[in-house]
FIFI-147301 format. One record per residue (C-alpha): residue number from 1; residue in one letter; chain; x, y, z. Coordinates in steps of 0.001 Angstrom, whole numbers, plus 500000, padded with zeros to 6 digits. Example, Ala and Ser with C-alpha at 12.3 -4.5 7.8 and 13.67 -1.06 7.14 Angstrom:
REM FIFI-147301
 resi resn chain     c1     c2     c3
    1    A     A 512300 495500 507800
    2    S     A 513670 498940 507140
//
This chain:
REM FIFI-147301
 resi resn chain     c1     c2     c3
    1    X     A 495607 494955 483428
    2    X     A 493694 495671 479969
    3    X     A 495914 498545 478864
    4    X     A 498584 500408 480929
    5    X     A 500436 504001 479901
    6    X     A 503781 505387 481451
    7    X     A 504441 509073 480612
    8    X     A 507976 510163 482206
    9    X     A 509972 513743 482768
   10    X     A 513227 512894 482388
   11    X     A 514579 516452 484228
   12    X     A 512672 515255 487046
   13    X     A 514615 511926 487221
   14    X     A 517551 513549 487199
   15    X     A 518811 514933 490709
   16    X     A 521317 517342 488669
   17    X     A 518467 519691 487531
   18    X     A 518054 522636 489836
   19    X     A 514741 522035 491940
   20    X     A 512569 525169 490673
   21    X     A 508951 524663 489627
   22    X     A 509252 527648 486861
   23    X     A 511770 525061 484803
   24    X     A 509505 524483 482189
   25    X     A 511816 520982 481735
   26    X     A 510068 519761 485224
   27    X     A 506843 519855 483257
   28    X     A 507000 517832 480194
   29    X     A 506453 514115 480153
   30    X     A 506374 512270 477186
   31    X     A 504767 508461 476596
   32    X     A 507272 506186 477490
   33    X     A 505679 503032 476440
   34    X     A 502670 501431 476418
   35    X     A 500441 498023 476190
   36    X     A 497351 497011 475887
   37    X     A 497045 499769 473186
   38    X     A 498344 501427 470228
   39    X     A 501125 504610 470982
   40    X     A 499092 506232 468468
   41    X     A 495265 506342 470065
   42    X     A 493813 509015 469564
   43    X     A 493233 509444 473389
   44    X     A 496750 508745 474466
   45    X     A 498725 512079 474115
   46    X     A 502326 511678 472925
   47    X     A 503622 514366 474866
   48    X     A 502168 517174 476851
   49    X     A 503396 519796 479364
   50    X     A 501753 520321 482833
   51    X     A 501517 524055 482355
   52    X     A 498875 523685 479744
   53    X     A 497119 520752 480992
   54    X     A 494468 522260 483026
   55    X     A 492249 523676 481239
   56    X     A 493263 520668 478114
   57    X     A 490404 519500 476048
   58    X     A 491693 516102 476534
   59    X     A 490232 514254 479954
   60    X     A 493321 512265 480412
   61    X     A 495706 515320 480549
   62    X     A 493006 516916 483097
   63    X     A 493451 514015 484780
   64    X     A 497609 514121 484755
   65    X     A 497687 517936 485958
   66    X     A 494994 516694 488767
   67    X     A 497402 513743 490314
   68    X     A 500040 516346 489703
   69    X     A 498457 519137 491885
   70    X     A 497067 516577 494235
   71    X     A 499850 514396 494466
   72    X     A 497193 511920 494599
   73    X     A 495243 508799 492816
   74    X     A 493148 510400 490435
   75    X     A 490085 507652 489524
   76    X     A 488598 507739 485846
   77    X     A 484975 505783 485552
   78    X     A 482512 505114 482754
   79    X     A 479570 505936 485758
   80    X     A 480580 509491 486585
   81    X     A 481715 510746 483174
   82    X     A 485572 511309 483662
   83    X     A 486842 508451 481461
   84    X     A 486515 509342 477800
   85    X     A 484681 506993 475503
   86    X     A 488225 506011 473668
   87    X     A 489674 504681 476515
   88    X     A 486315 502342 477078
   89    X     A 487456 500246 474910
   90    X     A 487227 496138 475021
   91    X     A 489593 493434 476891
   92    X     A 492260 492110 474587
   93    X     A 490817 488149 473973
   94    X     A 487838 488794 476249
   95    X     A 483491 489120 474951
   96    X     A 483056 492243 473296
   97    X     A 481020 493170 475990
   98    X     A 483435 493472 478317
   99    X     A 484838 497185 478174
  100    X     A 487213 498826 480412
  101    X     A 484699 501118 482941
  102    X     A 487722 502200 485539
  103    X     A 491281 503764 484808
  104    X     A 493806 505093 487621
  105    X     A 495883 507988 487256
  106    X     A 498726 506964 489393
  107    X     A 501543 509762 490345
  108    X     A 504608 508327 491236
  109    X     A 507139 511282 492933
  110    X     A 511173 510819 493313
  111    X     A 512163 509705 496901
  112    X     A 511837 513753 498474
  113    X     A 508208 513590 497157
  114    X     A 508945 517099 495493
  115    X     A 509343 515795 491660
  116    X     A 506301 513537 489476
  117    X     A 508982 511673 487491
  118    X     A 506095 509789 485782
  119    X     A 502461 509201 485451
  120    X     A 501161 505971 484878
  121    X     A 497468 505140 483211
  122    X     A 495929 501864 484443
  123    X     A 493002 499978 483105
  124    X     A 491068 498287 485797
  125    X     A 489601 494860 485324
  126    X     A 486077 495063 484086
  127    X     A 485607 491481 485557
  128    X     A 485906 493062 489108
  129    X     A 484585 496187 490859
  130    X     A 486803 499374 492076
  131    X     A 485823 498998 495516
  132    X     A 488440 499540 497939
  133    X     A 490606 496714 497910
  134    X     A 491068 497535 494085
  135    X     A 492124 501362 494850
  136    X     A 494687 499327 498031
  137    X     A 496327 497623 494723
  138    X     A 496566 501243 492856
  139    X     A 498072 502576 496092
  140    X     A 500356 499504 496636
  141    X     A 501656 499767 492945
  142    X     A 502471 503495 493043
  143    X     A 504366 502423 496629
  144    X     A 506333 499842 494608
  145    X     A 507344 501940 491731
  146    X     A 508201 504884 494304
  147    X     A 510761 502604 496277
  148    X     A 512150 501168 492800
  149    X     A 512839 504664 491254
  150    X     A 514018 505869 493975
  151    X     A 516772 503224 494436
  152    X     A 517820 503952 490618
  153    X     A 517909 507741 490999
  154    X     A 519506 507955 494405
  155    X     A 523372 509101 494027
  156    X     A 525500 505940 495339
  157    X     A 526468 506901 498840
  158    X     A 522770 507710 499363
  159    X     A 521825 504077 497866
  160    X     A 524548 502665 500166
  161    X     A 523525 504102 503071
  162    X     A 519565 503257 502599
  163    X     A 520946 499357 502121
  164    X     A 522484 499681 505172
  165    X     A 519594 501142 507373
  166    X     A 517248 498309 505736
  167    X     A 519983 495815 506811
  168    X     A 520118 496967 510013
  169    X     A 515674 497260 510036
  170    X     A 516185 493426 509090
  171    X     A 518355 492430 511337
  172    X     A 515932 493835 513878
  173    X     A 513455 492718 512935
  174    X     A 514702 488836 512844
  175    X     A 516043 489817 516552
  176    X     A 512479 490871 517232
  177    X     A 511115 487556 515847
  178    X     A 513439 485610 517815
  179    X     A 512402 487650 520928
  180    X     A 508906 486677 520511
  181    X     A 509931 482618 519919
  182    X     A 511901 482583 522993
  183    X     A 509160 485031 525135
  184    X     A 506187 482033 524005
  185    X     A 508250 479485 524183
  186    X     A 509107 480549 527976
  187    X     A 505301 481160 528811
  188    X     A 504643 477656 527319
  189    X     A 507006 476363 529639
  190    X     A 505722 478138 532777
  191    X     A 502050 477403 532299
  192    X     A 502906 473683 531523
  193    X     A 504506 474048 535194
  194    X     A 501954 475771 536742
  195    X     A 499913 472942 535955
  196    X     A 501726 470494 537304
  197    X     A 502429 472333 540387
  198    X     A 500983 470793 543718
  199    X     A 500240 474057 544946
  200    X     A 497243 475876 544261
  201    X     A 498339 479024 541706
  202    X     A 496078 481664 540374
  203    X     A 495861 485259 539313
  204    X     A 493129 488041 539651
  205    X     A 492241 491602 537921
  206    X     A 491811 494445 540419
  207    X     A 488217 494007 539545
  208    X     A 488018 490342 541357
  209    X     A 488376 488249 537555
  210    X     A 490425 484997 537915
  211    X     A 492513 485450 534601
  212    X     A 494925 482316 535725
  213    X     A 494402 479122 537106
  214    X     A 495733 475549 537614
  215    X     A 494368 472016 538316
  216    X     A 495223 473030 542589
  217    X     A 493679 475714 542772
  218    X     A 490488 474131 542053
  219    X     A 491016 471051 543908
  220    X     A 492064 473084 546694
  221    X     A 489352 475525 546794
  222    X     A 486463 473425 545400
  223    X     A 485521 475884 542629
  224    X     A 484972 474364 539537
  225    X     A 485349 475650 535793
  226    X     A 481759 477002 535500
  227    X     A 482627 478879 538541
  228    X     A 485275 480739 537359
  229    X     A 483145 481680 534132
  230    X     A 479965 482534 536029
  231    X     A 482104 484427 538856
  232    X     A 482072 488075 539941
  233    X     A 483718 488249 542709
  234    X     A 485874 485341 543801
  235    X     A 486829 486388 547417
  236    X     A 483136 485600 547889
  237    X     A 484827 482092 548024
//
């Protein structure tokens, strides 16, 4: 990550505050931190308040009330024209060539989806393309910091209770895994049988497609492997 930006609202964080969208303390964020680059750029805004951002001379703060409105990734590239020339700026340590050309807009909502209790900026690697395994990882990240907020600003019981139902999802799920041990390890067992098995076992598709077999059945019935593969019909045995 050449340079990343968190702006937060901290009335948004905060379940106390009355969920209205005219509180004008639901729409300012202010630069939480910062690295890769200066708190001071002249591209970074210090503060700013979602009310006036849409029609803001400044691309980034376009960009914020966008993944506000959208709820939504909102992509910033060199190619199109949507990422300012400031924030093209070189890799920390890397050839001077090497300038960021891609920057995500991530929203990240509280757990009910109706708050943005931040925005965060990220620089995309110039070594790689944004293709879409590099907007998965934007997506992914936003999931992560959704999931970790959430756990902070949940009230206690609430917190409790959503430890509980992913204890119970895990203990499920290990049942689940077990399940599927046991179920293979079973049909290990029964084909190992079926193989040994003096009598001739098999299985066919209503469409006349052998789809098991052992060593009898072909000694039995003189059909051979290639048989089997080639066949169409096997009653025409």
């Amino acid at each position: 990550v050449p340079y990343a930006l968190l702006h937060t609202c901290h009335a948004a964080a905060d379940p106390s505050v009355t969920d209205s969208s005219s509180d004008p303390d639901l729409q300012r964020y202010a630069l939480e931190g910062s690295i890769g680059i200066a708190a001071g750029h002249p591209a970074v805004p210090l503060t700013f308040n979602l009310a006036d951002c849409q029609n803001d001379e400044n691309p980034l703060a376009r960009a914020y009330y966008k993944a506000w409105n959208t709820d939504d990734v909102v992509v910033l590239q060199i190619k199109d024209g949507t990422l300012p020339s400031l924030l093209n700026q070189g890799v920390p340590g890397r050839a001077a060539g090497d300038k960021v050309q891609t920057v995500c807009v991530i929203p990240v909502p509280d757990v009910s989806a109706h708050r943005t209790m931040a925005f965060l900026t990220l620089a995309m690697t110039p070594r790689r393309p944004y293709d879409s395994d590099a907007a998965m990882f934007a997506y992914y990240l936003r999931d992560i910091l959704v999931k970790s907020a959430s756990a902070i600003c949940l009230p206690e019981e609430q917190r409790r209770s959503r430890q509980k139902f992913e204890q119970i999802e895990a203990s499920l799920a290990q049942q689940l895994r077990a399940t599927a041990l046991e179920t293979e390890r079973l049909e290990n067992r029964y084909a190992r049988m079926a193989q040994l098995a003096p009598v001739a076992m098999y299985a066919i598709t209503p469409d006349s497609r052998t789809t098991f077999h052992n060593q009898a059945y072909l000694d039995i019935t003189g059909i051979t492997e290639k048989d089997i593969e080639a066949q169409t019909d096997p009653l025409a045995y």
